[in-house]
C-alpha positions in Angstrom: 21.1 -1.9 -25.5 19.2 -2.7 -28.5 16.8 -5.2 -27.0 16.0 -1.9 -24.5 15.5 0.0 -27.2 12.8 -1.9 -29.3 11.1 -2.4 -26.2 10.7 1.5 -25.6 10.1 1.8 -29.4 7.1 -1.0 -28.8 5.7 0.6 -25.6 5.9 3.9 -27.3 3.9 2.7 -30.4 1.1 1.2 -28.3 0.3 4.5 -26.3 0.1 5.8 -29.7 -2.4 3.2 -30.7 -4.2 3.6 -27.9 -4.6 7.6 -28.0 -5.7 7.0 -31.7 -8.4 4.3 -31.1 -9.7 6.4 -28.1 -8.8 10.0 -28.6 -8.0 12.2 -25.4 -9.0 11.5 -22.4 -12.3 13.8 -21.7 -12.3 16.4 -18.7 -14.6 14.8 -15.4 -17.9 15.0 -16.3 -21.3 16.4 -14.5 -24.3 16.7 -15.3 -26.5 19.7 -14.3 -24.9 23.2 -12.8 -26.8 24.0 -10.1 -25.3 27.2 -9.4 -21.8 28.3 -11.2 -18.7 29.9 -10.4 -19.1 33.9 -10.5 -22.7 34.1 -9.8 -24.6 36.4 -8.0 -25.3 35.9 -4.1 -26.7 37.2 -1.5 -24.0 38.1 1.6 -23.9 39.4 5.3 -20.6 41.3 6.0 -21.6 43.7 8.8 -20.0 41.5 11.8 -23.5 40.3 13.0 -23.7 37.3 15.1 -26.8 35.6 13.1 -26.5 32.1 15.3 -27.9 29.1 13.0 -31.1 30.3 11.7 -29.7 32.1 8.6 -28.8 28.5 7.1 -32.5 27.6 7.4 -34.3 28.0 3.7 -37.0 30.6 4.7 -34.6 32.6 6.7 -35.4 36.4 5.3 -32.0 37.2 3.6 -33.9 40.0 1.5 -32.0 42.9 3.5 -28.8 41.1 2.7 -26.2 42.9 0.1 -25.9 41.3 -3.2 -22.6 40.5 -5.2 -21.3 38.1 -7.9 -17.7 35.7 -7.1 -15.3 35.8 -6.6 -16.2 37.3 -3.1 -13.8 38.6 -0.6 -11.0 40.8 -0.2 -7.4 41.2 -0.2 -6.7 39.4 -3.6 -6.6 41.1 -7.1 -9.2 38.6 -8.8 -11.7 39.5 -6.4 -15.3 40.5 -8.0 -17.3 41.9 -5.1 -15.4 43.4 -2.1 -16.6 42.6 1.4 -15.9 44.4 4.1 -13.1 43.7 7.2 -15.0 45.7 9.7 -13.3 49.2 11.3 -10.1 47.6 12.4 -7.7 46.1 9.9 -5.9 44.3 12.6 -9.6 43.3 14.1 -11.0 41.8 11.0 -14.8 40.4 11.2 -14.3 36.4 11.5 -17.1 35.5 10.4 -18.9 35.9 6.8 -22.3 34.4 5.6 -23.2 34.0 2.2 -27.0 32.2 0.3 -28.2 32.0 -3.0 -31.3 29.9 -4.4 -31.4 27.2 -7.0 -33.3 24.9 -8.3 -33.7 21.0 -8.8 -35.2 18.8 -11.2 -35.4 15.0 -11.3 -33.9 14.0 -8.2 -34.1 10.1 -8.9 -31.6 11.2 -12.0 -28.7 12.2 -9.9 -26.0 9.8 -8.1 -23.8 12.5 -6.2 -23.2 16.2 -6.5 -19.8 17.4 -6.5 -18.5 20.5 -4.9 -15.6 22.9 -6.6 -14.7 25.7 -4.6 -12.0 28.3 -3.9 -12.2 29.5 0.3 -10.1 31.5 2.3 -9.6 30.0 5.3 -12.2 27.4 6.1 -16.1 27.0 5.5 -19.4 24.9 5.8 -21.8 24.7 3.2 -25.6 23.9 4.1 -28.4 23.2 1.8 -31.9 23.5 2.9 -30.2 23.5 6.3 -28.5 21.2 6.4 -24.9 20.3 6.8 -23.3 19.2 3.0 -19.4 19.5 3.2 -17.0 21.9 4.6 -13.2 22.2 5.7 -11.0 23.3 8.1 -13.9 24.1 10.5 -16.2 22.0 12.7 -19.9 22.5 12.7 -21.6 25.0 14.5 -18.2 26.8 15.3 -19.2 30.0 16.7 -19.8 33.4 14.8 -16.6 34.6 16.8 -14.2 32.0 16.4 -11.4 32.5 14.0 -11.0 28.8 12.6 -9.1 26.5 10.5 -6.3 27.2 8.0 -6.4 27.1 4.1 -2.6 28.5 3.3 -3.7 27.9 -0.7 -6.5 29.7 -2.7 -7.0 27.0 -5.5 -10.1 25.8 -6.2 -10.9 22.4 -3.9 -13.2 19.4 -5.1 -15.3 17.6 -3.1 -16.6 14.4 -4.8 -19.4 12.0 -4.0 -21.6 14.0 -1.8 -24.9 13.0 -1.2 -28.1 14.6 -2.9 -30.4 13.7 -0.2 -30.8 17.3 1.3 -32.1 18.3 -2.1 -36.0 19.0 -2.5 -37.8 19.0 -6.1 -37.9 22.4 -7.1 -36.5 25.9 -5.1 -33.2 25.1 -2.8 -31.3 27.4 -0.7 -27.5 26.9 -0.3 -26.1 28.7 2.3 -21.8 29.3 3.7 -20.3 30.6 6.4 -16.5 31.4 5.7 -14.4 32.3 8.5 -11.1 34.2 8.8 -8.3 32.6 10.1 -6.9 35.2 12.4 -7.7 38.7 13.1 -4.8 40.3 11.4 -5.2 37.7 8.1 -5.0 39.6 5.1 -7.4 38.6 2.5 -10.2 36.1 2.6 -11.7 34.7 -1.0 -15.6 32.6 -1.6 -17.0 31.5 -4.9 -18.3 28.1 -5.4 -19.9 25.6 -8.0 -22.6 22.7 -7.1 -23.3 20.7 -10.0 -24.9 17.3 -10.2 -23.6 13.7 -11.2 -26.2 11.6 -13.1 -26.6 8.1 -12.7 -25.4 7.4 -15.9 -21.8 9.5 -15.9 -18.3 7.6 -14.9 -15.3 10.0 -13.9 -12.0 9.1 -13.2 -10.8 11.5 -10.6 -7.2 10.0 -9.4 -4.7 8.6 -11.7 -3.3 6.2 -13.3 -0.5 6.4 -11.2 2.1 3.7 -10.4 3.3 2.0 -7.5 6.0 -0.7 -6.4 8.1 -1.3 -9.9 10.0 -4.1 -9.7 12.1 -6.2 -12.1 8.8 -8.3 -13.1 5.9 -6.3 -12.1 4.1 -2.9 -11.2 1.3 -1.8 -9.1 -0.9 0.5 -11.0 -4.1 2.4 -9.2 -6.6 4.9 -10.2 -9.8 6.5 -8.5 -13.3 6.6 -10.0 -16.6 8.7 -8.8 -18.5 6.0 -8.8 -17.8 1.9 -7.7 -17.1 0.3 -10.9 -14.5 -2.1 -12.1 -11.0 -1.4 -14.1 -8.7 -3.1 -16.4 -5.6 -1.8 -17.2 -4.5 -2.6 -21.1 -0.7 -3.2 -21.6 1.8 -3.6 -23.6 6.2 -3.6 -24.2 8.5 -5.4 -23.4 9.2 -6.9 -26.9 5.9 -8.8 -27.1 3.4 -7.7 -29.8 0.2 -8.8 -28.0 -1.7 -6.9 -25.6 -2.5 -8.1 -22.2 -4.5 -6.8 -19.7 -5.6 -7.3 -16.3 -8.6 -7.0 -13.8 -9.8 -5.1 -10.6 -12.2 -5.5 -8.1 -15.4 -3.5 -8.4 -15.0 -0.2 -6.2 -14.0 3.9 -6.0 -9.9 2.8 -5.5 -9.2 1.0 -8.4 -5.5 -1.6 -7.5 -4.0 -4.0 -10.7 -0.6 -5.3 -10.1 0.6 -6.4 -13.3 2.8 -9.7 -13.4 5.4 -11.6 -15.2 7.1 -8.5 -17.0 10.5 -7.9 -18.7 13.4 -6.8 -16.6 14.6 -3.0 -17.3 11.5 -2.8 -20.1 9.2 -0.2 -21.1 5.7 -0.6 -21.4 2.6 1.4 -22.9 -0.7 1.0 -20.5 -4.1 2.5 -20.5 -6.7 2.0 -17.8 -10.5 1.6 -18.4 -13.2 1.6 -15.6 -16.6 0.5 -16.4 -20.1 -0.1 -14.8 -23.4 -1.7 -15.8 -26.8 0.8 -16.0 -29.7 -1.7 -17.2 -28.8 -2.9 -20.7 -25.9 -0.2 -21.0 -22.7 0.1 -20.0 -21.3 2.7 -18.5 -17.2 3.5 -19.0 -14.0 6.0 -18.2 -10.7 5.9 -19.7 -7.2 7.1 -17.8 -4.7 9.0 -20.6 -2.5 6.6 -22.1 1.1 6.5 -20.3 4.0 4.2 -19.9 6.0 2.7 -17.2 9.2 0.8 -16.5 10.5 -2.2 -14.4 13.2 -1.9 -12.7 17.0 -3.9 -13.9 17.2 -7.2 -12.5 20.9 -6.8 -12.1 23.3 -3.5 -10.5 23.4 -0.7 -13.7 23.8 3.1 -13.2 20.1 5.0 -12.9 18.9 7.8 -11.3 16.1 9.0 -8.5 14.9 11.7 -7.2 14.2 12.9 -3.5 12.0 15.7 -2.4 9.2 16.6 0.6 7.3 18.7 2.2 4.7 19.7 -0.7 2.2 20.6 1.7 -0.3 23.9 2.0 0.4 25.3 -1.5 -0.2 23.4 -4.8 1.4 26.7 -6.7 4.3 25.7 -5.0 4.6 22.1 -5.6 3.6 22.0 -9.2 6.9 24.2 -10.3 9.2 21.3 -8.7 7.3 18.5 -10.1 7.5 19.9 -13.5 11.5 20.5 -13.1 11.1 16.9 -12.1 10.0 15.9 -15.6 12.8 18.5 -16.9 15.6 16.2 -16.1 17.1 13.9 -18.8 17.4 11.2 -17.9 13.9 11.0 -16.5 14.4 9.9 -12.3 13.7 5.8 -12.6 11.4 6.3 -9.4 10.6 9.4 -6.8 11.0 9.0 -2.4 9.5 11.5 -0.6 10.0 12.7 2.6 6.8 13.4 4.1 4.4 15.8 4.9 2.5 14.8 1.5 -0.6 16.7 2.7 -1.0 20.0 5.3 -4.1 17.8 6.7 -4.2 14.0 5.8 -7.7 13.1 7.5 -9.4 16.0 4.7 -10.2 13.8 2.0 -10.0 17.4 -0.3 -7.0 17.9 0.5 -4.8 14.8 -1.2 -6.0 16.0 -4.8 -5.5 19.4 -4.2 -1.9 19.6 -2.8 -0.7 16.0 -3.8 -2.3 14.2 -6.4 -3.4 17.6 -9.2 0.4 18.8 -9.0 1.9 15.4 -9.2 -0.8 13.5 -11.5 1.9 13.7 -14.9 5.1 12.2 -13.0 3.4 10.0 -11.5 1.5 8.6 -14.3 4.9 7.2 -15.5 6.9 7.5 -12.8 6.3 5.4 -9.3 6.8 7.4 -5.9 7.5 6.0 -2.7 6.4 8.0 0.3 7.2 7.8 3.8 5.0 9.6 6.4 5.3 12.8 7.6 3.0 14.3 11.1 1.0 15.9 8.6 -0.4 12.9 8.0 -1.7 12.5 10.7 -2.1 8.7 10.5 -4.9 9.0 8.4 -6.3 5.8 6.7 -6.2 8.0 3.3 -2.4 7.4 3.6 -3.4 3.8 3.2 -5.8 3.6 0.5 -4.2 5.7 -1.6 -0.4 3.7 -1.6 0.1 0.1 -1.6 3.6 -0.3 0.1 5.7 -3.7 0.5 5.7 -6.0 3.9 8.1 -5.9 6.2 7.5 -9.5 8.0 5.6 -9.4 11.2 4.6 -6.0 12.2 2.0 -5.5 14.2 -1.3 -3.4 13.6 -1.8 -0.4 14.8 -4.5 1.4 16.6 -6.7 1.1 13.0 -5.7 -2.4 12.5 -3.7 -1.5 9.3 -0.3 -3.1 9.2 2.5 -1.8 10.4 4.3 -3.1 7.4 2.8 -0.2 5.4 4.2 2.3 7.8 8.1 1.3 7.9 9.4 -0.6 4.5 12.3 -1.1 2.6 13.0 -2.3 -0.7 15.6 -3.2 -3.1 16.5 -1.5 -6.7 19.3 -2.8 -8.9 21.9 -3.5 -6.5 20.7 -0.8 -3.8 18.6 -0.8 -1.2 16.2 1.2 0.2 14.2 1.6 3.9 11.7 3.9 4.9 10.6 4.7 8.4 7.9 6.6 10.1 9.9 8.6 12.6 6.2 9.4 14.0 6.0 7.0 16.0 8.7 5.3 18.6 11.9 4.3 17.5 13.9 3.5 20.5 15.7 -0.2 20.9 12.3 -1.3 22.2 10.0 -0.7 19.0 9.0 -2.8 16.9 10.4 -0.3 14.3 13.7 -0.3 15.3 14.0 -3.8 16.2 12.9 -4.5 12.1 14.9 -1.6 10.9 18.5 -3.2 12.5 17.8 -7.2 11.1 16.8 -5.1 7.7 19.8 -3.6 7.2 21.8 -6.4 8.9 20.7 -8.7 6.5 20.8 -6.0 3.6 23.5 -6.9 1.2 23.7 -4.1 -1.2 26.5 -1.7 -1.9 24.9 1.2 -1.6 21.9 1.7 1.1 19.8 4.7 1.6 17.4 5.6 4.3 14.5 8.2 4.3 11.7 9.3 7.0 10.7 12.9 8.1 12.5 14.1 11.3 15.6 15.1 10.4 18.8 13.8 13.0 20.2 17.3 12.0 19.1 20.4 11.0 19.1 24.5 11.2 15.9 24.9 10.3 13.3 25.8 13.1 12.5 22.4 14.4 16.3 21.8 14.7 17.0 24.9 16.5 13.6 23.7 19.0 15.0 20.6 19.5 12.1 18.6 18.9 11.1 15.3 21.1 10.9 13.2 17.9 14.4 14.5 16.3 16.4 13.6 19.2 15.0 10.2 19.0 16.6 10.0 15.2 19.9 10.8 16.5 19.9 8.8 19.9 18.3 5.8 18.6 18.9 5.2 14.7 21.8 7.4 13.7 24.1 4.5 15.5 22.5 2.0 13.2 23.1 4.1 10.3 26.7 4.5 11.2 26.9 1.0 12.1 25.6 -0.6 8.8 27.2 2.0 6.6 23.8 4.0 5.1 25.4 6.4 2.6 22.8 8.8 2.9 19.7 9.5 5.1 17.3 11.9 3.4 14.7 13.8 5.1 11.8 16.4 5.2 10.3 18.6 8.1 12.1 21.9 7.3 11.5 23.3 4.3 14.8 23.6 3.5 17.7 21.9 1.6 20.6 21.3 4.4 23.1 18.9 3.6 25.2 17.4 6.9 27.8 14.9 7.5 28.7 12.7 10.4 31.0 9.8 10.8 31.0 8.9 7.0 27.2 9.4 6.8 25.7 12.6 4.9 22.1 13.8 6.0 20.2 15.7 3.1 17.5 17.7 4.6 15.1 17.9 1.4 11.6 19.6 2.8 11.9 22.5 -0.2 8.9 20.6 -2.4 6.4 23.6 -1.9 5.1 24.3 1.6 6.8 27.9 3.1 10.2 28.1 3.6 12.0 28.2 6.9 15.1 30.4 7.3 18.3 29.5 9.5 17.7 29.6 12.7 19.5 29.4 16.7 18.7 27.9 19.6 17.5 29.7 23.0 21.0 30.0 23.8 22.0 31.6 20.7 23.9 28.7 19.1 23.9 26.8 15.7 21.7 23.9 16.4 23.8 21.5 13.7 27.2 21.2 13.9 27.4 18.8 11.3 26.3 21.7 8.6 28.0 21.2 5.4 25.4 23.4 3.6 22.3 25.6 3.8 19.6 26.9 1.5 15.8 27.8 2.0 14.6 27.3 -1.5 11.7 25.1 -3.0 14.1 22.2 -5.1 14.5 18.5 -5.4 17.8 16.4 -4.9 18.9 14.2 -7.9 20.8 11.0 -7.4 22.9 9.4 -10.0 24.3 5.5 -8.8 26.6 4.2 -10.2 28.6 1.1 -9.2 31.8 3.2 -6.9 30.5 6.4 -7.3 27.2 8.3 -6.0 26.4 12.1 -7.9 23.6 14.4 -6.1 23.3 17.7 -7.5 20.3 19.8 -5.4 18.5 21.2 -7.8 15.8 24.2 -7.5 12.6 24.9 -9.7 14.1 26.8 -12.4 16.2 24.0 -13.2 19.6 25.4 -11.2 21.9 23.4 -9.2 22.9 25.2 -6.3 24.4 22.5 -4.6 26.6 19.1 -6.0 28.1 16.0 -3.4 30.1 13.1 -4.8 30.6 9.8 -2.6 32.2 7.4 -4.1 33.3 3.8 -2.8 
């Protein structure tokens, strides 16, 4: 216990060290505001069907109303109210909105970056042409309600090229459209501002990955290609050690040769060459810890379904970082994003809410169909092999997609119920050796189809749920799983069945389902121990005969305790 302790009370002195030498980290960078949130723009609300032409820069918006962001309706921060047309259950779909501005310098900028707050989806066009949008393809038609945006914080989007800007007067022009006719509000205001050749943010991380007894995988995302080091120190050695990246935007370091159950103090830099100079970022400084290399008690934490509203997830992270002891690592359960192949979206709803647990606490995620298989799933987590999977369809490896691991004297899988699990599947055929060969006295399971639930998808009985329950909830009663833990309703249900309990944990954010029935008017899980549709986390305390999960919701309350012990 004492050696543990020195090496906390070294780790803890180096982050100090480091915040001294360095100061805070410095909010993301830009260079010149091209136009600013609240300002005054020009804006068509009348229902007209203008076709492309208004995007065009000498389009004659001179008859246009004028207003200042935000710009909308339906929401009390609203500056400038736009009308919903005659018919509140009719609302206009479509809105158009331009405003000049000027550039200087072009050769000066590397990328602009976008910062915007929409409600429910948008293109933006400069000097005609296309420059980002979401939740809506291009040239979607005036009268098609399109997309869906369920949260009204403001979006980034980074790295976006400055080719469509012309030296001197520039004409920015969005079309936001309405979701559906009835939908009550609908919000616009915007920033564009410039990123100069000689600026380096850090827009993702540090955030950790894949603790073990020896080493840890720590990663972090720049706005420009440059390369990292991460500087560390703990484990009872005085120096500092550090180790190299690859040049690029994703930044990977896997740190070696560590102490067992030791704390360390780390800081990440990113830096770039710009003629004689050199350019440079630094993450905050944070700590991390590798996991025991022997059975002791610990905790971890389960939780899912953050998707579609950040306001929403950031309440349970933050009663995350309320418990004490802090969880030694995080599963989730899926549905990480409400649209995985919107690059926007993964800072917005994942990474912004999650960015202080996971700077010192790893996560392991499992996919959800929100997903989407999108290669952002990849690039963003590096996940352990499972030996010979095959690639899929993108030629990423399956390995990456189903995975387990082990974590003093447990063990842990995680599959992606997304795709086919029957006796066939490569997935299942892995998924029975793994936990035939799997050792450990206590073995937990999580993916994102529930076997059992009274949610709404349980009450549909969905395609890919019945596949849990035909195909891998014999395996889990056949190799003794103690729990299986999943998302999909966002809900907290726990279940038991033949010795094994099912924790439905899909309460991390996105809107909550109520109990529902089948067609016929039944209970669609028999196995119902326990029901609640409330945003929470599950807590799990090991110990060596004995298992404590307390459900636990944002304001800190347990609502619901299980003991299994062995």
């Amino acid at each position: 216990m004492l050696k543990k302790f020195l090496t906390v009370i070294v780790a803890i002195a180096f982050v100090t060290q480091l915040a001294c030498r360095v100061g805070p980290t410095a909010p993301a960078g830009g260079g010149e505001v091209f136009i600013p949130f609240k300002s005054k723009w020009r804006y068509e609300d009348s229902g007209r069907d203008l076709g492309t032409a208004w995007r065009e820069p000498h389009y004659d918006d001179s008859a246009w109303k004028t207003g200042r962001g935000v710009l909308g309706y339906g929401e009390d921060y609203i500056s400038t109210e736009l009308s919903f047309g005659p018919d509140p259950d009719n609302k206009i779909p479509t809105y158009y909105f331009r405003k000049n501005f000027y550039a200087r310098n072009l050769e000066g900028i590397r990328y602009l970056r976008l910062s915007i707050r929409f409600d429910d989806s948008f293109a933006l066009y400069v000097n005609g042409e296309l420059l980002t949008g979401a939740c809506l393809e291009e040239d979607t038609p005036f009268s098609e309600y399109a997309g869906r945006n369920e949260g009204k914080n403001i979006a980034r989007f980074y790295r976006l090229s400055p080719s469509c800007l012309r030296e001197g007067k520039n004409v920015a022009a969005a079309e936001v459209h309405q979701r559906a006719p009835q939908d009550k509000d609908l919000v616009f205001d915007m920033m564009l501002e410039t990123i100069p050749a000689d600026v380096l943010n850090i827009i993702k991380g540090p955030y950790l990955q894949r603790a073990t007894e020896d080493s840890v995988t720590i990663l972090w995302e720049t706005e420009a290609p440059s390369r990292g080091t991460v500087f560390y120190q703990g484990g009872r050695a005085a120096s500092q050690k550090n180790a190299v990246t690859k040049d690029g935007f994703i930044h990977e370091a896997t740190l070696h040769g560590l102490r067992p159950d030791a704390t360390y103090g780390y800081r990440a830099l990113s830096q770039f060459s710009l003629g004689k100079r050199t350019i440079s970022a630094k993450t905050a400084a944070s700590t991390f810890a590798t996991a025991p290399d022997e059975p002791e008690p610990f905790r971890f934490v389960v939780y899912g379904d953050n998707r579609s509203n950040p306001e929403n997830h950031a309440p349970v992270v933050n009663a995350i970082l309320r418990e004490k002891p802090l969880p030694r690592f995080v599963l989730h359960t899926g549905d990480l994003v409400s649209r995985g192949k919107d690059l926007w979206v993964w800072e917005a709803e994942f990474f912004e809410p999650l960015a202080p647990l996971m700077a010192k606490i790893p996560l392991w995620p499992c996919l959800g169909n929100h997903e989407g298989n999108s290669a952002y799933y990849f690039d963003f987590f590096t996940l352990p092999a499972a030996a010979d999977g095959p690639p899929d369809h993108q030629e990423r490896p399956a390995p990456e997609r189903w995975y387990s691991f082990d974590y003093a004297g447990c063990h842990f899988v995680a599959l992606d119920t997304d795709v086919e699990v029957d006796p066939e599947s490569p997935q299942y055929k892995w998924l029975a050796d793994d936990l035939q060969k799997a050792r450990a006295r206590w073995k937990f399971v999580f993916l994102h189809h529930p076997a059992f639930s009274s949610g709404p998808h349980g009450a549909r009985g969905e395609e890919k749920m019945k596949a849990v329950v035909d195909h891998l909830v014999p395996l889990f009663e056949e190799h003794d799983v103690a729990a299986v833990f999943a998302g999909h309703d966002h809900d907290y249900e726990r279940s038991l069945k033949d010795g094994v309990y099912y924790i439905t944990s899909g309460g991390g954010g996105a809107p909550l389902y109520s109990k529902r029935l089948t067609e016929e008017g039944q209970e669609p899980n028999p196995y119902s121990q326990l029901f609640a549709s409330i945003h929470h986390f599950v807590s799990v305390d090991v110990e060596e005969n004995r298992l404590l999960m307390r459900a636990v919701d944002t304001k800190g309350n347990v609502f619901d305790k299980l003991e299994i012990r062995k």
